[in-house]
N, C-alpha and C positions, 0 to 999 in steps of 0.2 A: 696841675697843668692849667694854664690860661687860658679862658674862652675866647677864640678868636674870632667867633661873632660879634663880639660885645666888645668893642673898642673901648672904651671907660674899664672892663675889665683887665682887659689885654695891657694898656699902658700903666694899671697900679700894679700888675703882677712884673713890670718889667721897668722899676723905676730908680733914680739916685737923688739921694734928697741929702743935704745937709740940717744937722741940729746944734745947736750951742754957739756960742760958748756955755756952759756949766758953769756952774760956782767954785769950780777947780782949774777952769781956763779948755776944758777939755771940749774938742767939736769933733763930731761927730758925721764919717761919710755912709751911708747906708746904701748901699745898692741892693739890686734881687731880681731875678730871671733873666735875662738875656740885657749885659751893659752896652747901653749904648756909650762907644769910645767917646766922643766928643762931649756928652751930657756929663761922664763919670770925668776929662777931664777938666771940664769947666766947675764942677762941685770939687774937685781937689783945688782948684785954684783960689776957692772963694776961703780956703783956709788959713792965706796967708799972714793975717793979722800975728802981729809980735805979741801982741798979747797970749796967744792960744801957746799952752803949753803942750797940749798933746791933742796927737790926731788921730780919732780912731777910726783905721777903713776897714768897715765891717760887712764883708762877703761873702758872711755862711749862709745866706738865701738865693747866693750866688746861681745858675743851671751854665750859663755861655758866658766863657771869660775869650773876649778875642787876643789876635795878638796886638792890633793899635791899643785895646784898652789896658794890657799888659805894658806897652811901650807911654802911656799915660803917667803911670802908676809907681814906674820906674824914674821918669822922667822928677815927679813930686817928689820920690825918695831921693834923687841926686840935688834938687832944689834943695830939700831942706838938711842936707849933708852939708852941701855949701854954703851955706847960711852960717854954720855954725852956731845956732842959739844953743847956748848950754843946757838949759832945762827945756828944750823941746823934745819930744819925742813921738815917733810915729810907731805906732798900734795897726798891728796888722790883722784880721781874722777872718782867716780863708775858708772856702768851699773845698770840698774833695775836686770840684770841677774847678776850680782858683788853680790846686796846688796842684793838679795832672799838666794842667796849660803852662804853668810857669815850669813845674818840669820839663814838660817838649823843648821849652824855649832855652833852658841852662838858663833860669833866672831862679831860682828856690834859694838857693844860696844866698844871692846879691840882694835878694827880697826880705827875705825870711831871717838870714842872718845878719842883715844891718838894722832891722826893726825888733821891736820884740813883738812875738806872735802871741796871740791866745785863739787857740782852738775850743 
């Protein structure tokens, strides 16, 4: 639980941060505690380089998935459907609190089954 005394705490317990590319082309979306939609879909956007083969949004530090940051997230996965790069692919690895939200929403499927997951 984040000290919400302690702002400097509070925003590293509740942050999105991009890493990579790798030496494999692979970049990296890290979210953890409560996403904020706009930050989480601004770091999915910064993944758009042709170069990056894969993108992995990794969520299992995930607590509050909203439904904008759901409608984010979605929105990236239908980006890079339409895109068609052949060797891209989006890596998915949800929270129990990820995959409850996208349940509510009838997005588990569309999500989970157009990406591949690792749990």
């Amino acid at each position: 639980m984040p000290d919400l005394d302690d702002p400097a705490k509070s925003a590293s317990a509740n942050a999105v941060e991009v890493t990579g590319p790798d030496a494999e082309g692979s970049v990296t979306v890290r979210a953890r505690g409560v996403v904020d939609a706009a930050a989480f879909a601004a770091a999915l956007a910064r993944t758009g380089d042709p170069e990056t083969s894969t993108v992995v949004v990794d969520l299992l530090e995930v607590d509050s998935f909203s439904m904008e940051a759901a409608s984010a997230l979605l929105s990236h996965q239908r980006a890079v459907s339409r895109a068609m790069t052949p060797n891209r692919r989006l890596l998915l690895r949800p929270s129990p609190a990820v995959i409850r939200k996208l349940d509510l929403l009838g997005l588990t499927a569309v999500l989970l089954g157009n990406s591949e997951s690792a749990k």
